[in-house]
C-alpha positions in Angstrom: -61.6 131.5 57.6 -60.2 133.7 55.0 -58.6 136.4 57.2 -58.0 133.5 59.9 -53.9 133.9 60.3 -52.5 130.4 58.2 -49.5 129.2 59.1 -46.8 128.8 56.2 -42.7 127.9 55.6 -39.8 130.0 57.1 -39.1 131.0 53.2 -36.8 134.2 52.1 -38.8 136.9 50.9 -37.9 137.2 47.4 -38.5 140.2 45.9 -41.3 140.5 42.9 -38.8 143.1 41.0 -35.3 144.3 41.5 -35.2 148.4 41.5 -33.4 149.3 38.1 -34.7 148.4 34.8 -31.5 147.1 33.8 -31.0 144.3 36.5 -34.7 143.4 36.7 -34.2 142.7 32.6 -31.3 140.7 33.4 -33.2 139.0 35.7 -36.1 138.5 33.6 -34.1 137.1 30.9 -31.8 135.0 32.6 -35.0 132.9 34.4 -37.0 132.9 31.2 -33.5 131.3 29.4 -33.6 128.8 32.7 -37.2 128.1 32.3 -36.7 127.0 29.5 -33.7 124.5 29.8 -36.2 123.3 32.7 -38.9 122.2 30.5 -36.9 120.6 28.7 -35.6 118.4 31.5 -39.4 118.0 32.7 -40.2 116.9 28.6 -42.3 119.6 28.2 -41.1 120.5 24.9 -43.1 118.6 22.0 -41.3 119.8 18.9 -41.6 123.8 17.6 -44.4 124.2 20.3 -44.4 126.1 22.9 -43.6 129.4 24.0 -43.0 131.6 27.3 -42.9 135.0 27.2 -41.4 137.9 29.6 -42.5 141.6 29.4 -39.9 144.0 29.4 -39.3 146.3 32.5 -38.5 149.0 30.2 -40.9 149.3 27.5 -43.9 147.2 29.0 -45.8 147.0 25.5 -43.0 144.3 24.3 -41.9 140.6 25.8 -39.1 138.5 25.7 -39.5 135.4 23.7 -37.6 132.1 22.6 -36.5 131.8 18.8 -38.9 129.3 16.4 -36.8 126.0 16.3 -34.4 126.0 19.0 -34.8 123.1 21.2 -35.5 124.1 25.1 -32.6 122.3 25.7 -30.9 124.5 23.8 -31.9 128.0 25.0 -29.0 130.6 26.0 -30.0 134.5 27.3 -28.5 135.2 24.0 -31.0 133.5 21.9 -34.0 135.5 23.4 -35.9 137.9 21.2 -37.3 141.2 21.7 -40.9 141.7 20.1 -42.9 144.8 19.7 -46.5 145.4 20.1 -47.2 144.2 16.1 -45.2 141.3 16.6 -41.6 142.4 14.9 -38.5 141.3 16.1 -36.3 144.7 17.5 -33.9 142.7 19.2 -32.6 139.6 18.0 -31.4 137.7 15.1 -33.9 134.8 14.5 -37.6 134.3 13.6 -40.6 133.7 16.1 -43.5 131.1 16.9 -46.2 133.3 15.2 -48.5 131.5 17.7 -46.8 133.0 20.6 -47.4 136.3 19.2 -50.9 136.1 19.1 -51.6 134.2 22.8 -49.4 136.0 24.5 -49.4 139.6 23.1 -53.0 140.0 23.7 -52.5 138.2 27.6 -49.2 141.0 28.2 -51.9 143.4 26.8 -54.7 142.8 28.6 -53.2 142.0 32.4 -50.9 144.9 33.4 -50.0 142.9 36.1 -48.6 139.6 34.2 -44.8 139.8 33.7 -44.6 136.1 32.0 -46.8 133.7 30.0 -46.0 130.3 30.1 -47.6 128.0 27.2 -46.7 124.3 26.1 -48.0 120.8 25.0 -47.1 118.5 27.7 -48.4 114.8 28.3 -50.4 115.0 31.1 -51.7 118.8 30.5 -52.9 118.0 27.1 -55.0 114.8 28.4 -56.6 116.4 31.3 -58.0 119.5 28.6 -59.8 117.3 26.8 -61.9 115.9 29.6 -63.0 119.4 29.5 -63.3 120.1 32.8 -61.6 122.0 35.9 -59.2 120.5 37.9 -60.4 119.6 41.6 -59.2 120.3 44.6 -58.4 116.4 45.7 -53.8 117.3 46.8 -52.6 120.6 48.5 -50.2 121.3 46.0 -53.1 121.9 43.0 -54.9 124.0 45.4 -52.7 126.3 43.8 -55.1 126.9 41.2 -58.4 126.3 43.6 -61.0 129.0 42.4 -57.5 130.8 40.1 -57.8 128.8 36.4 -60.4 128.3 34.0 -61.4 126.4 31.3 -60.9 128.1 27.7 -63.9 125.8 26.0 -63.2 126.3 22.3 -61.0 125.1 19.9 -59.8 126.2 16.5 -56.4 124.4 15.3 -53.6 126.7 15.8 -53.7 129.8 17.4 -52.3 132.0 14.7 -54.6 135.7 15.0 -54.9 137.8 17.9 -58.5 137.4 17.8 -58.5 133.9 19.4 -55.9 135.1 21.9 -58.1 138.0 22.5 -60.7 135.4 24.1 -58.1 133.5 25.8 -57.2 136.5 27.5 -60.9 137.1 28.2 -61.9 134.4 29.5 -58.4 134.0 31.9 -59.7 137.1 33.4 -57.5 137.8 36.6 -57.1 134.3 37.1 -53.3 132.5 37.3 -54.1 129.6 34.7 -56.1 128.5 32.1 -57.4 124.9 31.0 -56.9 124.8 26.9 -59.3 122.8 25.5 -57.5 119.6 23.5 -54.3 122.1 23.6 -53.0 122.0 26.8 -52.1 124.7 30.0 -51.1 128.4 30.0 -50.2 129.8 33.3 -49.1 133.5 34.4 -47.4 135.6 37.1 -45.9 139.1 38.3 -42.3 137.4 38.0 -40.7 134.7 35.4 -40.3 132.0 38.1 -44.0 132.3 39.2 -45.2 131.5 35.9 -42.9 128.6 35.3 -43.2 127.1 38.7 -47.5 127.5 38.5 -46.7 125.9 34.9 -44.5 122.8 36.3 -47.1 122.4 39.6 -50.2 122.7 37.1 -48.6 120.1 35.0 -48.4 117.8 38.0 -51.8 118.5 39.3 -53.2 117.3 36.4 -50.9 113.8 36.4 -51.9 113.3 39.6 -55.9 113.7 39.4 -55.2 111.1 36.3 -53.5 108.7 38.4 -56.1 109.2 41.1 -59.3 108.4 39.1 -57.4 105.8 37.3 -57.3 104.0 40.8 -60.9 105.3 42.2 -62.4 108.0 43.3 -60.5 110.5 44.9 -61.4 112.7 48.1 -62.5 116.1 46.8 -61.0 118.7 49.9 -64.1 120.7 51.6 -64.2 124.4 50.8 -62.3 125.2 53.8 -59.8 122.6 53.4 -59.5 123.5 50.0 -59.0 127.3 50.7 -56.6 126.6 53.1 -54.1 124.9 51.3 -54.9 127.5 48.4 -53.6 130.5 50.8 -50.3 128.1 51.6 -49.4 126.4 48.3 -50.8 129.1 46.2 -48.2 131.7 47.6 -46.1 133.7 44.9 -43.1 134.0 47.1 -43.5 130.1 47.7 -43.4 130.1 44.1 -40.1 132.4 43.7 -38.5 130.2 46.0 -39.0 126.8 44.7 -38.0 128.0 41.4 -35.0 129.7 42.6 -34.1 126.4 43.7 -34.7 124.7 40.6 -32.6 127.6 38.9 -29.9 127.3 41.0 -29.4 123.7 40.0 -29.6 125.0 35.9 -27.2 127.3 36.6 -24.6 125.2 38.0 -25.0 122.0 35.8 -25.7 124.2 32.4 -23.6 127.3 32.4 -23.8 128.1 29.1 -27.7 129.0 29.5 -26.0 132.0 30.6 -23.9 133.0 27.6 
């Protein structure tokens, strides 16, 4: 079944990277900057919190991150800020979530192949961590995450040293997304609009396994089901796409994310 030919969309093939490192850091920043003015259209902002993170294509020990107290809303490519490896700003004008430093520096660190972190406290990702437990494969689209999250089972308040982050790493492993306990969802991926888009399907998942055991019991997919739609929804150029899409409509309604 696993090798079985699947069939899947007529989507563009969007490329993980363009080839110079000044036009793939362009790129990077520019979606992370959109990403951002998407959560906040989704609500997934929830005052200072929250935090997503792009590693730069030049010197791969530092990421791209969003100032402390700007509202998503807010966010322009100018506003980003360039930390290094002990969590100093080297490009950029502003302060940083000292939390973001120490979840996603040790995540960059740790998975060579993760270009962006995605972390915040929405509604529905918040109440599904603290049923402490994985999410089920019961719609296509969260097969997304079938056998690709965990479940971080700790919690400490704030996540403000590396150490903590080190076991979130840890325990994320080479997996796409991790299940926060009472904190909420952190996703990953090779490019910006992975990350956000596993973020913003994740997010749904977990409202609609809460709408479905509000109203009964729902239909856990077989194995084979499940794997299925896992190989089709769980595709990272499915993922570029839809969030190109989603960008697109930023871009044009919000110019001035690009300033």
């Amino acid at each position: 079944m696993t090798d079985a030919p699947v069939a899947e969309l007529d989507l563009d093939t969007l490329p993980e990277q363009l080839d110079s490192v000044a036009a793939e850091r362009a790129q990077r920043k520019r979606q992370l900057a959109v990403a951002f003015r998407l959560f906040a259209r989704y609500g997934f902002d929830e005052g200072i919190a929250g935090h997503l993170t792009a590693r730069d294509p030049e010197f791969p020990n530092r990421f791209w991150v969003n100032p402390y107290a700007v509202h998503f809303s807010r966010i322009k490519v100018s506003d980003l800020l360039l930390l290094d490896e002990n969590g100093k700003v080297v490009e950029g004008t502003r302060r940083t979530n000292k939390a973001a430093f120490a979840i996603h520096s040790t995540i960059h660190e740790a998975r060579e192949d993760v270009v962006a972190v995605a972390h915040a406290h929405t509604i529905h990702g918040r109440t599904w961590s603290a049923l402490n437990r994985l999410l089920d494969p019961i719609v296509q689209e969260s097969c997304a995450f079938y056998e690709n999250h965990v479940l971080f089972d700790e919690y400490k308040g704030l996540v403000l040293e590396r150490d903590e982050g080190v076991r979130i790493a840890a325990r994320l492993g080479s997996k796409r997304a991790a299940i926060l306990r009472h904190h909420g969802l952190l996703t990953v991926g090779r490019s910006v609009g992975e990350a956000a888009w596993w973020f913003i399907t994740m997010e749904r998942a977990c409202q609609m396994q809460l709408l479905a055991e509000a109203a009964g019991t729902p239909r856990v997919m077989t194995a084979e089901e499940a794997t299925l739609a896992a190989r089709q929804f769980g595709s990272a150029n499915m993922a570029r796409n839809n969030f190109r899409l989603l960008e697109d409509l930023i871009v044009e309604q919000e110019p001035d994310v690009l300033d």
